[in-house]
Every structure is written in structure tokens, then in C-alpha cells.
N, C-alpha and C positions, 0 to 999 in steps of 0.2 A: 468553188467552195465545197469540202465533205461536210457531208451529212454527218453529222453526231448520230444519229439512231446507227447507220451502217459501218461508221467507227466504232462502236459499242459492240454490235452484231458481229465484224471480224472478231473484235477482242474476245469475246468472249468462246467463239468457234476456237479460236490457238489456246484457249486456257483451257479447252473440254478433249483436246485432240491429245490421245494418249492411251488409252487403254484399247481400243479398237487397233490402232497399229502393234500394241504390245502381243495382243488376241493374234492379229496376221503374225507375228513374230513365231508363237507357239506353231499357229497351224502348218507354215510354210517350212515343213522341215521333214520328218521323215515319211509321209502321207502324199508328198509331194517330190521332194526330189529321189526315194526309193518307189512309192505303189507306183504316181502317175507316169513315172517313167519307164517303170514297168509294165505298165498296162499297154504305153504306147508300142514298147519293145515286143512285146508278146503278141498284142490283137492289132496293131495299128491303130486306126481311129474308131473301131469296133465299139469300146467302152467309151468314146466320148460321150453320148448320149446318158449313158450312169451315170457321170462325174457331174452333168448339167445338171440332172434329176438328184442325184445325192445333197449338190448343195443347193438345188431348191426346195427340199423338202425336210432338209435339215433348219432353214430359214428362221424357221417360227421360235425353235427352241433356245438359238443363240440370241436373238430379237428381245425373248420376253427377258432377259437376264439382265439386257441393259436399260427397257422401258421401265421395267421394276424400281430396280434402281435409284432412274432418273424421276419417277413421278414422286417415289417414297423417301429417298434421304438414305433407305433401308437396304441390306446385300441380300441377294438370293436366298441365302440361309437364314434369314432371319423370314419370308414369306414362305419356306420347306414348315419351318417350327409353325407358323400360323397355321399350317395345315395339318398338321400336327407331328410328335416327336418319329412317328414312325418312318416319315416320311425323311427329315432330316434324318433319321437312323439309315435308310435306305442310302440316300446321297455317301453319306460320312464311310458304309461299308462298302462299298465301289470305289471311294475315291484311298482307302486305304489301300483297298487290294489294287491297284491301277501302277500306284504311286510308283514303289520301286524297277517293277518289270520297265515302266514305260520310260524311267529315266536313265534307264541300263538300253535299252533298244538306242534312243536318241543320243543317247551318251556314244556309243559305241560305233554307230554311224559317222559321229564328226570327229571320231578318233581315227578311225579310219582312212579321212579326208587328212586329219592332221599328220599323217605317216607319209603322205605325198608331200604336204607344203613344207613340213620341215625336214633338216636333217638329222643325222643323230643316228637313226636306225633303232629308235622307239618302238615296241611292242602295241600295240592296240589297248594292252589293259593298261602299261606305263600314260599312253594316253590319254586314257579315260582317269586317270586318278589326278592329274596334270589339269583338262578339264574341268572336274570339279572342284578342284581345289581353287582354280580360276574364277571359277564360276562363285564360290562361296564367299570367296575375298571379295567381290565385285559388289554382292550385295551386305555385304558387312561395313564396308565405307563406303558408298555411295547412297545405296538404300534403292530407292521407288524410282528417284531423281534420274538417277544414274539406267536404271534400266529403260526409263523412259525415251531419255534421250538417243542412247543404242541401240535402241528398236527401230527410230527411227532412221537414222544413219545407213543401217543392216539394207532393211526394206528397200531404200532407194535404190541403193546401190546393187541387191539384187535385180530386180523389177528390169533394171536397165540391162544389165548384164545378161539377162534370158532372154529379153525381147530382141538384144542383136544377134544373139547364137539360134534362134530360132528361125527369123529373116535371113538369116546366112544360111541355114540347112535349107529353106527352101530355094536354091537357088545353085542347089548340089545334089550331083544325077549318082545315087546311090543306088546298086546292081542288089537286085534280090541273088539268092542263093538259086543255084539251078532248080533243085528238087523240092523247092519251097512249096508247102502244100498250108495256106492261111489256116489257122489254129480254129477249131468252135469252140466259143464262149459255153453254147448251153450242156456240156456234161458236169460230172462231180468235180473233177480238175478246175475246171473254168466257174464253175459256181461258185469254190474255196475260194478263189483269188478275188471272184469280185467281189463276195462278203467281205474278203482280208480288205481290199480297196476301200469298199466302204463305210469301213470301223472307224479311220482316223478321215475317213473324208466330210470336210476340213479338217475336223478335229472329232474325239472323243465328244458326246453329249454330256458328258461329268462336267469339261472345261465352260461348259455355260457357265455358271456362277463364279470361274476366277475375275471376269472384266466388270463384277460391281464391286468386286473385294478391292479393283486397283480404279475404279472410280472414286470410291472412298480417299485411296490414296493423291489419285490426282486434286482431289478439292483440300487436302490440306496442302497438299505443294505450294497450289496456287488460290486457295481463297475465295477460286469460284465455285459456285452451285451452279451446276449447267442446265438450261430448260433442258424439254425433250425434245424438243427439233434436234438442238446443240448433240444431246447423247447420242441420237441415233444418226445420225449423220455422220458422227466418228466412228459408230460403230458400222454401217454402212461401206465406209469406205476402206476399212480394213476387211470386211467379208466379200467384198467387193473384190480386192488386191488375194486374196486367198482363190476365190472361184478363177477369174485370170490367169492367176499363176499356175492352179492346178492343170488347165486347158493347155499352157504353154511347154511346162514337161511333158505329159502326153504328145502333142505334135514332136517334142524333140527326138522322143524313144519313136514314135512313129515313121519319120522323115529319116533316123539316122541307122538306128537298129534293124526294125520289122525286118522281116525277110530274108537279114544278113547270117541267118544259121549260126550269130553268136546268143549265147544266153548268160545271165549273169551270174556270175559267181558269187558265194553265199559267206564267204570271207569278207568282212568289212574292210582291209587295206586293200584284198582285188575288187571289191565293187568300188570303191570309191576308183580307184584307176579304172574300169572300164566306165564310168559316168563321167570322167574328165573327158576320156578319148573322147567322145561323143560330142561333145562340145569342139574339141579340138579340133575331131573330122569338120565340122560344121564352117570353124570360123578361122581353122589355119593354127600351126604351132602358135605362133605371137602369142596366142592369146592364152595359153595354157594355165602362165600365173596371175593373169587377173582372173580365168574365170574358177581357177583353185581356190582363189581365196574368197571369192564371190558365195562359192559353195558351201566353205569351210564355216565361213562366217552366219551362213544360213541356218547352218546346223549347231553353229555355236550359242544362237540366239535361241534357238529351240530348248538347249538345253540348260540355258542360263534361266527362259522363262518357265519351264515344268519344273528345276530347281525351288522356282520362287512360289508357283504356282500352288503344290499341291500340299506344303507344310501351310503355308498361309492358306489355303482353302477349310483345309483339319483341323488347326487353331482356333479359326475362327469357328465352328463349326460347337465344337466342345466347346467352346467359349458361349454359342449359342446355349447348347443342351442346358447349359448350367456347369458341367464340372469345374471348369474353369472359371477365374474371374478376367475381366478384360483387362486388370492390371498385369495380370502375366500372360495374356497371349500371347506377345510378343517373344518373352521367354520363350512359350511352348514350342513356337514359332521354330525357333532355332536348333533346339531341342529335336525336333520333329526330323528337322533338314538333317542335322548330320545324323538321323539315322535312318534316312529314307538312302541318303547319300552313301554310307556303309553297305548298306542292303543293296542297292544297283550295282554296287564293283563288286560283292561278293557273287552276284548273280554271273556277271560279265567273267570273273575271273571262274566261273564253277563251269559256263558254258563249249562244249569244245568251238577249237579255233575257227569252224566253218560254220557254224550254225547261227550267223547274223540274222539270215534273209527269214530262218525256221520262227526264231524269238521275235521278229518285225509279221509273220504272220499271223502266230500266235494271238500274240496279243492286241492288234488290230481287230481279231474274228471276236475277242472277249468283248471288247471295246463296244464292236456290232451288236452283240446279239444282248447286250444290255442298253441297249442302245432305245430299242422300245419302252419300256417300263422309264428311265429317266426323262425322255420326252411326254409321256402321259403326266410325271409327277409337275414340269414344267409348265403345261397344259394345265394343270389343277390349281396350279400355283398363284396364274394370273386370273383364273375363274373365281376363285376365290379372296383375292387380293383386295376385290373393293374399289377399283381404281373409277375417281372422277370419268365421268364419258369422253374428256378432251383427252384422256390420259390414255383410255382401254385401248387394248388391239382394235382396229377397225374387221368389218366383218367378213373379209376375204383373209386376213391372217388368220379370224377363228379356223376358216373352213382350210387353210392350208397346212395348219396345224392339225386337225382331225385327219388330213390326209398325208401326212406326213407321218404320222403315228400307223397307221396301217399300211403304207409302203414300207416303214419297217419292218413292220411284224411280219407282212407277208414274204421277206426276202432272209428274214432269219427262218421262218418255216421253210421256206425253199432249200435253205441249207440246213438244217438238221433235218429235214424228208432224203435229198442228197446222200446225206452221210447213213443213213439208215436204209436206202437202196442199193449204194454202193456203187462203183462201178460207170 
């Protein structure tokens, strides 16, 4: 006989599970299949050890976005204003500036990918405008609904697709280059890269507060109010699915590339073609167009969810301050998108034809080095917040959040000491 308590208890785990896979959706995209792949290509397994430490000391900050949330009923932005409007003023100026670069970056990546899977003989920008247009129809009839469900599809179906090209490179005896001399990490060179690495690893600290906006959304979907076990447990297992993932490109650039004296091309239709080869070497032609569209798809979900992400983050935001009323956020909402969306193809179409890899490092290093100040205000957020004792962080995430906060700080001083030494 089932237990009624543990039929209640799944039930309500499927009604809460959603916004944390939406979350791996955003992360698992240019952060992952361009830095970690890069990283592995470039230093081998050198920067693993970064990639552990980035997303455990990132932990705290994506953590408190969902316990808030879940304990309060309340979005992230509504505990920035409790702490007061400067602080949401801060959030809201970041996430403005962030918005377009970073949806012309990931835009342009999976346009890229889309010049291999289809044919036609499409431009990158024709792409990218193809894309969004994709992308903006998707959440116009379908909504939250629709993205929830495709998130989930995406995820699997990537997940599976890395973990066999990854078992198959290891088990392929790939020739370093004669005159391979292994790269160091610690000059100015190798410093840029890991702070670029570590900007979007897993993600921007800005996209903390999108997965209580699509919390919101999942309880009207479905009608449940999720405990906090429930929250964090989806949210868990989508950070979870990001850290893995990010571990599993690294070994692939490391297993396939390192050594092999090619480096990537900064053209988004050539890097997309030398990150299929890769897989290809690994798992054999066969496998070319499942794992194109594996990729394709990865990046298509990235850019479906920062489409949705950062006009509804802004909405709601203004919607907080006051200017707005929450009868027309949803207007703003839209408002917002097609001109964030305008703004990334004017970016893409302004950038010359090579400068992908230049605009993915760029704005990763902005990502970073703001990166400190939004984990403090997160940190302030939940100190202040009030939260029941059942509900508070316990007292090993205080202390890993305090060190999380100064592992930033000390690695953006490392790179602006860097770039002021020079050389």
C-alpha cells in the first residue's frame, strides 16, 4: 500500500521542479560550452580546480534567491527594496547594462551553431535575427508554461549527449603537438581568461533573482506553494546539473584539444565547427548531427531563457520602485524585450565578423568584476530579511557566503593589479 504522506511529498516535488532546471537552462550555455571548453582546450585540466571553487563559492548567492523566495511568498526584488531603494537601484543598473551585450554574446554563439545544422548559407546575423524572432514568438504563445517544459527536454537531452562524447574521448589516444610547451595560468594572459572564466561561471551573480521571478510563475502554473526543502531541492539540482556540466566540457577541450597546437577561432560559424569536430573526434562522424543539435539546442535555451529573463527581471524591478503598477508590468515586460532584443542585433550586426570570442570575453570580465558588490547585496538581503530560524541560512552558508564574497573581491583585485602591471 503507498503511503499518502510520500504521494503528497512526490506531488508536490513535480509541482516545485522548474525553475532550477530553467536556471541550468540559462547557465549551461555560453559559460560552458565556449569558457569551459576553453579552458580545457587552452590549460588542460589546470583550471579544474577554479571551475570547483567558482561554483562553490558562488553557492551562497544563487541559494539565498531561492530560500527568500520560498520562505517569503516574496521575489528577490522585493527583499533588495527592503533593504532599501539603493540597493535595488544597484541591481536594476547592472541588470540594464548586462542585458543587451549579454543576449547578443549568447545570441550569436547559437547562431553560429545554426549555420552548421542548417542549410541555406545564412549569415550569423541572418541567424541571430531568425533566433530571436524564435525565441520571442515562443514566449508570446506559450508563456512560462512553454519555457518550462523546454527546459526540461533541452537538459536531458544535453546531459546525455556530453557524458557519452566525454567517455568516448577518454578512450582516444590523442597526439600532443611536437613542440607543445603546457601554457601558465599565472601571467596577465592567463589571469584575463580566468576572470573571463569566471564571470559567467555558472552564471552572472545579477541572474540570482531571475528563479524567484519564475517561482512566482511556477505557483500560478500549478497552484502549488512549494515548502523549502521542495525549493531548494529544485534549485539544487539544477546547480548541481550546471557544476557537472561545466566539469564535463573542460575534460572534453582537455581530452580532445590541449596540446593539439589548434586554437579557436574567434568567428562564431568557425568556433561552432571546431567545437562540433571535437565531439566528432571523440565519438566518430555518426554522431555529428545529434551532437549539432544537442549543442544547438543548448544554446538555443540560453538564449530563449536571458530573452525572458532579463525584461522580466526589469519589469518587475520598476514595478518594485514604484514607477510602475503591476497592472502593466507585463506590458513593460514586452516593451522591455523587443528593445533589449533590437539592441543585441544592433550590437551583433555593428561587431566585425571575428570578434565573437573578443564580446564573450568582454563581457564575462564585466560580469566578474561586478560580481563582488552583488553577492554582498545578496548577503545583506538575507541578514536582513528576518527569516524564521527554520527558514535562515544555517551557519556554514553564513560563513561560505562571507568567503565567497572575498574570493571575489580578491580575484577581481588580482585582475585589475594584472592589467596595471602589465605584461
Amino acid at each position: 500500500m503507498v503511503d499518502a504522506g510520500e504521494v503528497r511529498r512526490r506531488s508536490g516535488l513535480i509541482k516545485t521542479l522548474g525553475p532550477g532546471i530553467i536556471y541550468a537552462g540559462a547557465a549551461i550555455g555560453v559559460s560552458h560550452l565556449v569558457q569551459s571548453t576553453r579552458a580545457g582546450a587552452g590549460y588542460g585540466f589546470a583550471l579544474l580546480g577554479i571551475i570547483l571553487l567558482v561554483n562553490l563559492f558562488k553557492y551562497p548567492f544563487f541559494e539565498f534567491g531561492h530560500r527568500y523566495s520560498a520562505a517569503t511568498g516574496e521575489s528577490m526584488l522585493t527583499g533588495y527594496r527592503r533593504v532599501g531603494r539603493w540597493a535595488l537601484g544597484i541591481f536594476l543598473l547592472v541588470s540594464f547594462g548586462s542585458g543587451m551585450p549579454t543576449l547578443a554574446a549568447v545570441t550569436l554563439v547559437a547562431a553560429g551553431l545554426a549555420t552548421h545544422l542548417f542549410p541555406g548559407g545564412l549569415t550569423a546575423l541572418e541567424w541571430s535575427a531568425i533566433l530571436v524572432a524564435f525565441s520571442l514568438l515562443l514566449m508570446a504563445v506559450g508563456g512560462y508554461p512553454w519555457l518550462d517544459g523546454l527546459m526540461k527536454l533541452m537538459m536531458v537531452f544535453l546531459v546525455i549527449s556530453t557524458v557519452v562524447a566525454v567517455v568516448a574521448a577518454c578512450f582516444h589516444k590523442f597526439e600532443h603537438a611536437p613542440d607543445f610547451t603546457p601554457p601558465t595560468v599565472w601571467n596577465r594572459t592567463g589571469v584575463m581568461f580566468v576572470i573571463a572564466l569566471m564571470g559567467w561561471m555558472p552564471t552572472p551573480v545579477d541572474i540570482s533573482a531571475w528563479p524567484s521571478l519564475w517561482m512566482r510563475e511556477r505557483r500560478i502554473q500549478t497552484g502549488h506553494q512549494p515548502t523549502l526543502g521542495e525549493a531548494l531541492f529544485d534549485f539544487n539540482l539544477g546547480y548541481g546539473a550546471t557544476t557537472v556540466m561545466a566539469v564535463l566540457f573542460l575534460c572534453l577541450g582537455a581530452l580532445v584539444m590541449f596540446g593539439s597546437g589548434v586554437t579557436f577561432a574567434s568567428a562564431a560559424p568557425a568556433f561552432a565547427g571546431q567545437l562540433i569536430s571535437m565531439y566528432t573526434t571523440a565519438l566518430g562522424g555518426w554522431s555529428r548531427p545529434f551532437i549539432l543539435t544537442a549543442a544547438f539546442t543548448c544554446m538555443l535555451s540560453t538564449t530563449i531563457t536571458v530573452l525572458d529573463g532579463y525584461p522580466r527581471v526589469i519589469a518587475a524591478g520598476v514595478c518594485e520602485w514604484g514607477l510602475i503598477t503591476g497592472r502593466n508590468e507585463k506590458k513593460w515586460y514586452w516593451v522591455l524585450n523587443l528593445l533589449m532584443c533590437g539592441g543585441a542585433l544592433a550590437i551583433i550586426a555593428w561587431l566585425p565578423q571575428r570578434s565573437m570570442l573578443a564580446l564573450v570575453g568582454f563581457i564575462t570580465t564585466v560580469a566578474f568584476l561586478s560580481a563582488p558588490l552583488l553577492a554582498w547585496l545578496n548577503h545583506l538581503t538575507l541578514k536582513k530579511a528576518g527569516l524564521p530560524p527554520e527558514a535562515a541560512p544555517p551557519a556554514w552558508l553564513w560563513w561560505l557566503s562571507r568567503a565567497g564574497i572575498v574570493f571575489l573581491l580578491g580575484f577581481s583585485c588580482l585582475y585589475i593589479w594584472s592589467q596595471v602591471k602589465g605584461g
